[in-house]
N, C-alpha and C positions, 0 to 999 in steps of 0.2 A: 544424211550422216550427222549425230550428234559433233556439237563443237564445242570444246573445254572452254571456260568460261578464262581462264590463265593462258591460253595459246594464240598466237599473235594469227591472225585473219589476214590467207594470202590470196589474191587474183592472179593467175599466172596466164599470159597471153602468149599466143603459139602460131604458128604459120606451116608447120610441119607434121611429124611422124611423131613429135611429141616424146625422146627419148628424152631430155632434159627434165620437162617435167614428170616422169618416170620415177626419175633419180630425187625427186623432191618429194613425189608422195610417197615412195619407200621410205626416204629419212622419217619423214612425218607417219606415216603408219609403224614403224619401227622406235617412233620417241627420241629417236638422235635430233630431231628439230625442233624446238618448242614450237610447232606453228599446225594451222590447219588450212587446208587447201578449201577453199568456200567457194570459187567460180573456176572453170576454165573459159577463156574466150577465142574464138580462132574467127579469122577474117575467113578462111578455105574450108567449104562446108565438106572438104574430100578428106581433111588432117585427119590423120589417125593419132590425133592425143586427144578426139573428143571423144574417141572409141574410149583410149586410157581411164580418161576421167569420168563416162559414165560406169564402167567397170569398176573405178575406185568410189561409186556413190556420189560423186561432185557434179554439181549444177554445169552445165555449160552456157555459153551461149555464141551464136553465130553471128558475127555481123560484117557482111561484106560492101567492100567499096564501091561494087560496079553499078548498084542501081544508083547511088548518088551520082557517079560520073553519067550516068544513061540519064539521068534529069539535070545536068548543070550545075548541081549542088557542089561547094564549096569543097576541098579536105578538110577546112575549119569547123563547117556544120555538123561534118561524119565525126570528128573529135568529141564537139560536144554532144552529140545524139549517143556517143559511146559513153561519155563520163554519166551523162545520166541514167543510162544501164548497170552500169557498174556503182555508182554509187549507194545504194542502196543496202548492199555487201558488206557494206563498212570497210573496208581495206587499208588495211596497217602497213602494208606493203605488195607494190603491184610487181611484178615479175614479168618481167619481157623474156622470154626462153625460145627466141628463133622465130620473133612476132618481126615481119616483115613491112612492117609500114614505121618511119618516121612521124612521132605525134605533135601536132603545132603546140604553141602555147594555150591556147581554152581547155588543151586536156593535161595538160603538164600542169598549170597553175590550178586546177583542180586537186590537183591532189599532190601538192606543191612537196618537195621532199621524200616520197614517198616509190617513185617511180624509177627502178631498178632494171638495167639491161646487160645480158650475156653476148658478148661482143669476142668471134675466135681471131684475135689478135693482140699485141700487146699494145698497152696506152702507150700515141704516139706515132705508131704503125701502123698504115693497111686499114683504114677508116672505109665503112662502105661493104659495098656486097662483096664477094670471092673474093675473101681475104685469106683464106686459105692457101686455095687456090695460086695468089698474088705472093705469098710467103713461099710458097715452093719455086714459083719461079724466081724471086730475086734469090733463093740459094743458089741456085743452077745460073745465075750472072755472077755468082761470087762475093752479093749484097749483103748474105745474114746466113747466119749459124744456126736461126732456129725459126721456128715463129710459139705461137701460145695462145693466150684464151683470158679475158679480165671478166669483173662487173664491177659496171660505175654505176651510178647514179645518171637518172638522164637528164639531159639540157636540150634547149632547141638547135643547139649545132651538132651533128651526126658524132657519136661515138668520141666524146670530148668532155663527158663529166666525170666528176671526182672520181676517181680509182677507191673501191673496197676491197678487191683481194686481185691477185694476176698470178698465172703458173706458166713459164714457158717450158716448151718441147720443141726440145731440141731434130733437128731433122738428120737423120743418118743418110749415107752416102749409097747404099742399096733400098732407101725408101722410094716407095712409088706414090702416087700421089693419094692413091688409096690408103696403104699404110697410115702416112703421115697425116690422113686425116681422120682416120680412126683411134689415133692416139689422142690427137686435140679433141676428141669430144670423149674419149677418156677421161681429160683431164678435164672439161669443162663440167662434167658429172660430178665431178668432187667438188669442183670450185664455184658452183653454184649452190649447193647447199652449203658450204663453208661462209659464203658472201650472203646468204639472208642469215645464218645465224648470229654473223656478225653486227647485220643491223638490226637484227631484233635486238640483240645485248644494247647495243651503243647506237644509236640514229645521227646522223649527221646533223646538225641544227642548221 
């Protein structure tokens, strides 16, 4: 696929079905995003977002954890054996969209700044996997009114970098947990292409 020479250069990394980044290459084929999707990466060679993204013409690439664990190797080494996969891309902003690994620092401080995660919780709450999940039950103890969906910027402590945009939703009293989880990635649909537009506009320094 040709890429505008004025459109910001995205890597979006996935662990799933890939409806997120769905919503990113529609804004981007549609021109509501100034940006171009240049790599998809998934650790799960089963994700159907690499389906997505050879259908939208984008490069993939596969690179899973378990032969490093079957040899010894380090998460450090698979960090940097992935940065220098991806570097090549150029990547103006890397997009985590449901990418299920925690990245040490040799792949953070590669591309320092620049690395963006979709976290379905609000900053502050629910850090970690089945946060969801975790949000529906504290409603049902009488904990929370809602739960929601952010992206921050990443750091090496879990779901605890700077907040770019947050939407919460609210949980109703006939929701099931089905429901209430297909509204949050309703809303993460908008709020992830809202949060790269925003740091394509403005970068954090």
């Amino acid at each position: 696929m040709s890429i505008s020479p004025v459109s910001k250069r995205l890597v979006v990394m996935i662990s799933g079905s890939g409806t997120n980044l769905q919503a990113i290459l529609d804004a981007t084929q549609a021109g509501s995003l100034p940006a171009q999707v240049v790599l998809v990466v998934s650790n799960r060679k089963a994700s159907f977002g690499l389906s997505r993204a050879e259908r939208a013409g984008v490069p993939t690439l596969y690179h899973p954890l378990k032969p490093y664990r079957d040899a010894g190797k380090s998460r450090e080494q698979y960090d940097v054996d992935l940065a220098a996969k991806v570097q090549p891309y150029q990547p103006d902003v890397i997009v985590l969209a449901g990418w299920m690994h925690v990245f040490t620092p040799p792949f953070l401080n590669q591309f320092a700044g620049k690395v963006i995660n979709l976290h379905p919780a609000l900053p502050g709450t629910f850090p970690g996997t089945d946060s969801i999940h975790r949000a529906f039950e504290a409603y049902h103890r009488g904990e929370t009114t809602h739960g929601g969906c952010m992206m921050h910027y990443v750091i090496p402590e879990v779901d605890a970098g700077p907040v770019i945009a947050q939407a919460a939703v609210p949980i109703q009293p006939d929701d099931t947990i089905e429901s209430f989880e297909a509204r949050v990635h309703e809303a993460e649909h908008v709020l992830i292409v809202e949060a790269i537009r925003r740091v394509i506009a403005e970068p954090v320094t």
